[in-house]
GUKEKOL-611861 format. One line per field, with one value per atom (N, C-alpha, C, O): residue in three letters; atom name; y, x, z. Coordinates in nm, 4 decimals, always signed. Atoms other than C-alpha are relative to their C-alpha. Layout:
<atoms>
resn <- ALA  ...
name <- CA  ...
v <- Y  ...
u <- X  ...
w <- Z  ...
</atoms>
This chain:
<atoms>
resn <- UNK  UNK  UNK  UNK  UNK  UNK  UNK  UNK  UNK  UNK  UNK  UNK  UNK  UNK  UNK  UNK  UNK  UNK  UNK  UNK  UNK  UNK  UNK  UNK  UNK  UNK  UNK  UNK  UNK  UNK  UNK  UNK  UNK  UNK  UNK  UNK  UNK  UNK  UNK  UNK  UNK  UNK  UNK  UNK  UNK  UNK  UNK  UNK  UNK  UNK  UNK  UNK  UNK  UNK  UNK  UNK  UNK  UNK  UNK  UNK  UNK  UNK  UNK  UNK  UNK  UNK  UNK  UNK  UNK  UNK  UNK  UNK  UNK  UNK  UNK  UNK  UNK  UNK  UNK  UNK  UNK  UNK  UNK  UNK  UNK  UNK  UNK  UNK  UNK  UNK  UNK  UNK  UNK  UNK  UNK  UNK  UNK  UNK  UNK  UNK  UNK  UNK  UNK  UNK  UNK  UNK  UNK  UNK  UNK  UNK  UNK  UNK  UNK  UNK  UNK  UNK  UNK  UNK  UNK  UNK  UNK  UNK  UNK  UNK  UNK  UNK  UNK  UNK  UNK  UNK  UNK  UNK  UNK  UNK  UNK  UNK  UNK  UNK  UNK  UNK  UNK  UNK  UNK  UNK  UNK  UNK  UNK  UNK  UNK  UNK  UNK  UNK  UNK  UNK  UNK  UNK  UNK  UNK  UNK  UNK  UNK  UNK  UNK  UNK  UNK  UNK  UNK  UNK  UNK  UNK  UNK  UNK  UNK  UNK  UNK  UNK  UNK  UNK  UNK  UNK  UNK  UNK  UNK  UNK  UNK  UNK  UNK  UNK  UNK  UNK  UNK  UNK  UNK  UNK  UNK  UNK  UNK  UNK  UNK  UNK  UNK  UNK  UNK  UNK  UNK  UNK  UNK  UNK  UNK  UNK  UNK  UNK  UNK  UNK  UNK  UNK  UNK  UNK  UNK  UNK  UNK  UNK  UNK  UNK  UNK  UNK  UNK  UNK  UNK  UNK  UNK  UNK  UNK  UNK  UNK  UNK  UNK  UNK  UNK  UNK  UNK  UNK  UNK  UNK  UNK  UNK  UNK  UNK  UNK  UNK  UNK  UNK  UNK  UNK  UNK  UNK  UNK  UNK  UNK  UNK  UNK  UNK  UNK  UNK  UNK  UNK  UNK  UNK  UNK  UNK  UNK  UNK  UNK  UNK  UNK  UNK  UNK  UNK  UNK  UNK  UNK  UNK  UNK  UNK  UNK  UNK  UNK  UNK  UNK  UNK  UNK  UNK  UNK  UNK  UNK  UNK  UNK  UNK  UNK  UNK  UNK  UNK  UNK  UNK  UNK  UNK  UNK  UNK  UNK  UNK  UNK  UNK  UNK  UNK  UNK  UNK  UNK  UNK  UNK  UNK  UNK  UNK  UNK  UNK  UNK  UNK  UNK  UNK  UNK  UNK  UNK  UNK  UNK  UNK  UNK  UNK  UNK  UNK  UNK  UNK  UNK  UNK  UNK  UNK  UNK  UNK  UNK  UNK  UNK  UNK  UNK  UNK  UNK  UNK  UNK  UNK  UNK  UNK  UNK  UNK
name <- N  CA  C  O  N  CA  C  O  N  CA  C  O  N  CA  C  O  N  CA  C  O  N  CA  C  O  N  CA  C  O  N  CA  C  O  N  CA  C  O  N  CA  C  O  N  CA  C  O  N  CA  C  O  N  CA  C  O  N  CA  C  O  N  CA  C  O  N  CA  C  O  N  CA  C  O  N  CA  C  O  N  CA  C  O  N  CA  C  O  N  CA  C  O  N  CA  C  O  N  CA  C  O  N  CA  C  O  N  CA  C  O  N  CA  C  O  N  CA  C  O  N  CA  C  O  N  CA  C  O  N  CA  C  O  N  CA  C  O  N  CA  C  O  N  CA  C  O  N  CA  C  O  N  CA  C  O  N  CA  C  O  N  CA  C  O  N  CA  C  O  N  CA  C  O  N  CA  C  O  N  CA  C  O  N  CA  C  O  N  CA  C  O  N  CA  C  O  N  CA  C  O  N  CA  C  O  N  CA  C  O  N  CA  C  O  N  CA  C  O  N  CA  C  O  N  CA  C  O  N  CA  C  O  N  CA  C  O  N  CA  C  O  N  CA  C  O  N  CA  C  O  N  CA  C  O  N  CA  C  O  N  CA  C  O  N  CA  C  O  N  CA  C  O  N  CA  C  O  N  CA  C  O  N  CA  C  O  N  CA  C  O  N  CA  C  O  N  CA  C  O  N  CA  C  O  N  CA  C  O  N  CA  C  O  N  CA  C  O  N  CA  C  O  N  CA  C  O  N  CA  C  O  N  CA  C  O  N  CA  C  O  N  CA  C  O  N  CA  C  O  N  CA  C  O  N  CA  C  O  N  CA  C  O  N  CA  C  O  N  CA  C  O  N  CA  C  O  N  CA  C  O  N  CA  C  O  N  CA  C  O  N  CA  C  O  N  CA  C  O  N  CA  C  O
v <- +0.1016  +1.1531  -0.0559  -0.1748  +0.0764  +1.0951  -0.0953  -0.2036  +0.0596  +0.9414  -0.1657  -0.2838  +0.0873  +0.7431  -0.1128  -0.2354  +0.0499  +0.6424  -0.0515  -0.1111  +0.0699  +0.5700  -0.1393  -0.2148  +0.0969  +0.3078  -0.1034  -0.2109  +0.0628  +0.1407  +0.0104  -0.0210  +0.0334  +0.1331  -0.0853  -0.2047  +0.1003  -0.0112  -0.1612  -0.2706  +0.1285  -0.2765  -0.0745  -0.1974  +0.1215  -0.3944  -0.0222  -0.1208  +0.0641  -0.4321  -0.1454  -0.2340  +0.0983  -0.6312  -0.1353  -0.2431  +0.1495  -0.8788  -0.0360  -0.1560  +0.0708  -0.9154  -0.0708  -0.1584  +0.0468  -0.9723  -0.1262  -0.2211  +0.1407  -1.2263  -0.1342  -0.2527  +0.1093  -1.4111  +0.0418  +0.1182  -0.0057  -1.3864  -0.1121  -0.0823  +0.1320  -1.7581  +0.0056  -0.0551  +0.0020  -1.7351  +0.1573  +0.1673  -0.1043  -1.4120  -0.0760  -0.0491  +0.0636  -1.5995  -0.1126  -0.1560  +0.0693  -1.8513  +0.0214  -0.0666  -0.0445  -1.6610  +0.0814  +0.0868  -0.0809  -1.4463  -0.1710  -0.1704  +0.1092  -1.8270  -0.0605  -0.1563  +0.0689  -1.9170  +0.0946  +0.0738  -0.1013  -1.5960  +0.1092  +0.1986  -0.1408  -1.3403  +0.0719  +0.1701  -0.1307  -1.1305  +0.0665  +0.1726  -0.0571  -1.0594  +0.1816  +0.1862  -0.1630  -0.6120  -0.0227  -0.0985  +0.0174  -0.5545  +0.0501  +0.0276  -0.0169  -0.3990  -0.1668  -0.2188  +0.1438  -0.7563  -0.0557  -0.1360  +0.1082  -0.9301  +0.0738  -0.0077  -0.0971  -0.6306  -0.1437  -0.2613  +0.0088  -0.7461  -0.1777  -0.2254  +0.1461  -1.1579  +0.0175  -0.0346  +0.0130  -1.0895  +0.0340  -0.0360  -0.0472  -0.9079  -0.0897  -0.0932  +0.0775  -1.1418  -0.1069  -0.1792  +0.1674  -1.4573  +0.0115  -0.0668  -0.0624  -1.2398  -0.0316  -0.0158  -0.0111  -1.3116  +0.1518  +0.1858  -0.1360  -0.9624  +0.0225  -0.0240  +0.0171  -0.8530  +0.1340  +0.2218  -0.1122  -0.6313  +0.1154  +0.2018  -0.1562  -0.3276  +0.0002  +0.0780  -0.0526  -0.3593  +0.0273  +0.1027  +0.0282  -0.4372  +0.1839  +0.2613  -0.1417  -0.0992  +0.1127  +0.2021  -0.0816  +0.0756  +0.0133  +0.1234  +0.0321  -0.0473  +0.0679  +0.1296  -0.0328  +0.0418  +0.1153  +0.1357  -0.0953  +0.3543  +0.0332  +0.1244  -0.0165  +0.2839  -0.0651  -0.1638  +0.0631  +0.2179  -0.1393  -0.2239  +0.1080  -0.0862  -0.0891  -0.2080  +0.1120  -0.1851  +0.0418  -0.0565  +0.0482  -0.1236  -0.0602  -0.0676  +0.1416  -0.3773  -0.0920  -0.1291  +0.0902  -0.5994  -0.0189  -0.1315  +0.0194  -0.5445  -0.0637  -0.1820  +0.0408  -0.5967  -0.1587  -0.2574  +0.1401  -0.9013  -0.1253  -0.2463  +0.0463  -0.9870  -0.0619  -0.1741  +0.0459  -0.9180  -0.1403  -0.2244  +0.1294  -1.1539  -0.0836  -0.1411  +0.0755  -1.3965  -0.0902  -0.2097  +0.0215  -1.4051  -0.0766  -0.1786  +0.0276  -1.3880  -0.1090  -0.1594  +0.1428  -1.6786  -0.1319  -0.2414  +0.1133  -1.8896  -0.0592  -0.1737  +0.0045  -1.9116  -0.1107  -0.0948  +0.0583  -2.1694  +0.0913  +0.1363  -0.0637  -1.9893  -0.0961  -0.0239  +0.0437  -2.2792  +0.0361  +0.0258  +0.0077  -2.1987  +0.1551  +0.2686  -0.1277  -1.9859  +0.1058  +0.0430  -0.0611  -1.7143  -0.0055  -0.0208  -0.0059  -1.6973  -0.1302  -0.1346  +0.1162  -2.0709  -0.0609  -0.1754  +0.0215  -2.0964  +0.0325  -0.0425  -0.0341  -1.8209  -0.0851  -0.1339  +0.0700  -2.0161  -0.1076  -0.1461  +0.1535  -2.3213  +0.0036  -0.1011  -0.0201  -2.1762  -0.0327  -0.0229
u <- +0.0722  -2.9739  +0.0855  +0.0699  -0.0554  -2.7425  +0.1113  +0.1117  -0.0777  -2.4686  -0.1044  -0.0715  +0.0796  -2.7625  -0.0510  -0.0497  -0.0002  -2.8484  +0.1038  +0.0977  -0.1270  -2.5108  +0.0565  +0.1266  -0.0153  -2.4892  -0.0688  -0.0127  +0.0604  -2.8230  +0.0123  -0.1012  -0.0941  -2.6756  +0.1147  +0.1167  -0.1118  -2.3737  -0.0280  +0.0246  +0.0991  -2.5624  -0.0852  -0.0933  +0.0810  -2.7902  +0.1123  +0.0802  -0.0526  -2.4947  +0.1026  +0.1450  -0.0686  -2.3135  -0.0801  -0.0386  +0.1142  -2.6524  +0.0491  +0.0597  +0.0028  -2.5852  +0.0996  +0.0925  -0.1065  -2.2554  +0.0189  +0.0911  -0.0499  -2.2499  -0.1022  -0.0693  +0.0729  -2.5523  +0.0014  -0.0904  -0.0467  -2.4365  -0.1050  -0.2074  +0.0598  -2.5601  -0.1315  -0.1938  +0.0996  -2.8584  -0.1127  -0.2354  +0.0632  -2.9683  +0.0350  -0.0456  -0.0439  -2.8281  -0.0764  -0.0769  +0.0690  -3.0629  -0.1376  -0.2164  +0.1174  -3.3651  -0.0031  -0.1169  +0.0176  -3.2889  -0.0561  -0.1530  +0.0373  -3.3194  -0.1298  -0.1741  +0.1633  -3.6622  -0.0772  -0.1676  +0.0602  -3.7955  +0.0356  +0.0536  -0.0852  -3.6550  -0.0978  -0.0607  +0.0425  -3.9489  -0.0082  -0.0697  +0.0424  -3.9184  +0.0824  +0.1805  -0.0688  -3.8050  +0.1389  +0.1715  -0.1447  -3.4863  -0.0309  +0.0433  +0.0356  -3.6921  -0.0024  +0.0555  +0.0678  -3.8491  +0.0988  +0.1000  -0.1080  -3.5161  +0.0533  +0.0516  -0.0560  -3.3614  -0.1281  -0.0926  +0.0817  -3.6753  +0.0001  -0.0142  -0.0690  -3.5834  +0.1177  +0.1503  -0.1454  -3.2888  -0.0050  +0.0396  +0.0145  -3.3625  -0.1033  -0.0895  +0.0876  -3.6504  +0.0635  +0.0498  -0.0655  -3.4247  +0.1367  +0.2217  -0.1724  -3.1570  -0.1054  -0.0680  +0.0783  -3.4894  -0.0517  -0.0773  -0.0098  -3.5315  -0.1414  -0.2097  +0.1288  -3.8931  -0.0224  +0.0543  +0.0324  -4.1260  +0.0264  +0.0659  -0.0701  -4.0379  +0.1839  +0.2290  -0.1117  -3.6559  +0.0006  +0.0790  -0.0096  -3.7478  -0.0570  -0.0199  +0.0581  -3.9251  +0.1244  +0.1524  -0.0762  -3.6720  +0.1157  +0.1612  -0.1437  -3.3696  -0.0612  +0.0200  +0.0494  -3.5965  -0.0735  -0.1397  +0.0676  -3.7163  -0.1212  -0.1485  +0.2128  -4.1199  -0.0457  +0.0082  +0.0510  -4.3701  -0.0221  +0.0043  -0.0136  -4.4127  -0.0932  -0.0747  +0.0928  -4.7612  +0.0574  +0.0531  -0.0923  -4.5821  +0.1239  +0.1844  -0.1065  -4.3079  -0.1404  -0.1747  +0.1081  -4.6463  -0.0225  -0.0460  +0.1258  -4.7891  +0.1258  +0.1023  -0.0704  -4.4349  -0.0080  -0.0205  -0.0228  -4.4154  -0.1801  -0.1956  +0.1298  -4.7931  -0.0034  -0.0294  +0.0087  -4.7523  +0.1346  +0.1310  -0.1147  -4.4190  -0.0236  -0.0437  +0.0989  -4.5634  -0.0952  -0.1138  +0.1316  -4.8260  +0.1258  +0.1242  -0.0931  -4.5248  +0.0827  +0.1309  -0.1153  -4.3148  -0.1203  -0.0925  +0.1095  -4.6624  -0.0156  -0.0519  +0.0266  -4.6862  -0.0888  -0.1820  +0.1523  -4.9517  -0.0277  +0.0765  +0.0592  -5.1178  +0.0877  +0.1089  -0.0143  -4.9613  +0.1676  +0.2326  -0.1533  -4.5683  +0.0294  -0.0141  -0.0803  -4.3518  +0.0919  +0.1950  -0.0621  -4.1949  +0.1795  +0.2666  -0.1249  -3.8660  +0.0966  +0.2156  -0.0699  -3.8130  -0.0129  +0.0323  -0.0098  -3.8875  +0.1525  +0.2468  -0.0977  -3.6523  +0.1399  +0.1783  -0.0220  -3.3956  +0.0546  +0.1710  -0.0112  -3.4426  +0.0152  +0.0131  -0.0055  -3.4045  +0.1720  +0.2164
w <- +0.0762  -5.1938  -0.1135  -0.1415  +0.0883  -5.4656  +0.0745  +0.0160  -0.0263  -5.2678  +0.0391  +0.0284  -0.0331  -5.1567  -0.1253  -0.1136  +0.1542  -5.5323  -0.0969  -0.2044  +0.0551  -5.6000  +0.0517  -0.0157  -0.0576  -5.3340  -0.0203  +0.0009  +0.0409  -5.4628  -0.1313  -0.1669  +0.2026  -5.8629  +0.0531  +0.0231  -0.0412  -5.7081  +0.0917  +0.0711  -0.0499  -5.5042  -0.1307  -0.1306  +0.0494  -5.7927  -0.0941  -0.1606  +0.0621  -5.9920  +0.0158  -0.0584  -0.0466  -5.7617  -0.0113  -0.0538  +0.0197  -5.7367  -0.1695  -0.1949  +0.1200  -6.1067  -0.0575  -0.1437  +0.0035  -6.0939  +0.0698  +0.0393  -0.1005  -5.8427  -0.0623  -0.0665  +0.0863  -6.0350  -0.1195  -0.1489  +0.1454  -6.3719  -0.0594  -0.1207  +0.0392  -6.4430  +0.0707  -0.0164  -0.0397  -6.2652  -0.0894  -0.0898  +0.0774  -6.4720  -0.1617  -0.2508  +0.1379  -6.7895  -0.0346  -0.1498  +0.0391  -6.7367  +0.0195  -0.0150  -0.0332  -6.6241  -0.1686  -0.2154  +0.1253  -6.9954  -0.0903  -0.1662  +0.1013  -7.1648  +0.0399  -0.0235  -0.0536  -6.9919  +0.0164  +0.0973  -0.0331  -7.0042  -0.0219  +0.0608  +0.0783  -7.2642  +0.0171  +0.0814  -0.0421  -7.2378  +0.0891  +0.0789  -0.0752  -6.9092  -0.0226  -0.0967  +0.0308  -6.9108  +0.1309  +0.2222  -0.1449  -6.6906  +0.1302  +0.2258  -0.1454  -6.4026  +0.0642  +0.1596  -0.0744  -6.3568  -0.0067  +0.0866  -0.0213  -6.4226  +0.1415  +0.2338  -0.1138  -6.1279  +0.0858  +0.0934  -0.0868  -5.9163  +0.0361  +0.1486  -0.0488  -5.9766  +0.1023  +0.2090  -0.0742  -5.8543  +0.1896  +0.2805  -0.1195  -5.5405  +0.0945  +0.2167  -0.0831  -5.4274  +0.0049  +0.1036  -0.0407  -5.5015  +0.1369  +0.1793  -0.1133  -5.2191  +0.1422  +0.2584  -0.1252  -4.9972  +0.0728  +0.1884  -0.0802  -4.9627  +0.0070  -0.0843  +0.0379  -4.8415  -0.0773  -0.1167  +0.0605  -4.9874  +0.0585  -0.0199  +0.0023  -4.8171  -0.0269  -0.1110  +0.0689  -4.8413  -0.1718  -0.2294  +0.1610  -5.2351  -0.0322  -0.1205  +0.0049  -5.2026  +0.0247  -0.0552  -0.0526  -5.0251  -0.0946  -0.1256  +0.0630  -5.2242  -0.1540  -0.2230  +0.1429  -5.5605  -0.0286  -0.1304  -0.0444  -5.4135  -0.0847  -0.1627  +0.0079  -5.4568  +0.0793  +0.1295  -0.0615  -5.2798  +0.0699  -0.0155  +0.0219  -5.1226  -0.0471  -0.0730  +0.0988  -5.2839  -0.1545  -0.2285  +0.1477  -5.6233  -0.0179  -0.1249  -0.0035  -5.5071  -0.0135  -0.1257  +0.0293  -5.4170  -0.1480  -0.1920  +0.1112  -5.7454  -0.0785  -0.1031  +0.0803  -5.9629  +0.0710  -0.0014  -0.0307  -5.7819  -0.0372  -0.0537  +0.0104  -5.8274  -0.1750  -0.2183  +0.1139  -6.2140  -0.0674  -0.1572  +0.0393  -6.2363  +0.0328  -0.0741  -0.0273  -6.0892  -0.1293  -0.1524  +0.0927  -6.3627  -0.1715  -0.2405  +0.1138  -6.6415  -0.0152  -0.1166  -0.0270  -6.4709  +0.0177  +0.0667  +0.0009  -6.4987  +0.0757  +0.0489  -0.1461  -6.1244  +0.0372  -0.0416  -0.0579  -5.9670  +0.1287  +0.1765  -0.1190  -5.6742  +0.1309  +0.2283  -0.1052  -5.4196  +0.0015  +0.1055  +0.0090  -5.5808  +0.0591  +0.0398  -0.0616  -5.3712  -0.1089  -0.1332  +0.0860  -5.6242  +0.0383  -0.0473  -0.0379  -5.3996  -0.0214  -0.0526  +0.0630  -5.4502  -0.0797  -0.0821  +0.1550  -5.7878  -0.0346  -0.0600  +0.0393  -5.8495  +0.0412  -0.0651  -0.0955  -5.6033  -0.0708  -0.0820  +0.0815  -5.8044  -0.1315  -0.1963  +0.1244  -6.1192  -0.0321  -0.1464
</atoms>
């Protein structure tokens, strides 16, 4: 398991690395979001679904649902906007 945990730390750092500017501008439109939910932008704007988001973040996958339910709420969502191409378009 740790080699396993070392490979997902090294993976979300690479997502952050590779969107630098895209996390640099999600911090200026949305400083309160915590760094799980910035981790969890990141991974849903890679298209990833809810169970890899689970798998890769080792939880459940209705507490991927739900983080994604409450961000959603924080990024001032309409019910008809897609979260993936918000993020996307951000």
């Amino acid at each position: 398991h740790l080699k396993i945990n070392e490979d997902i730390q090294e993976f979300q750092m690479n997502v952050e690395t590779v969107n630098q500017d895209f996390f640099h501008r999600l911090n200026e439109r949305f400083p309160e979001l915590t760094s799980n939910e910035k981790q969890l932008c990141g991974l849903i704007r890679l298209n990833l679904s809810t169970k890899e988001i689970a798998a890769i973040r080792n939880i459940t996958p209705r507490s991927a649902e739900m983080g994604r339910y409450r961000l959603r709420k924080k990024l001032h969502l309409q019910p008809e906007e897609e979260i993936q191409t918000f993020l996307q378009e951000l």
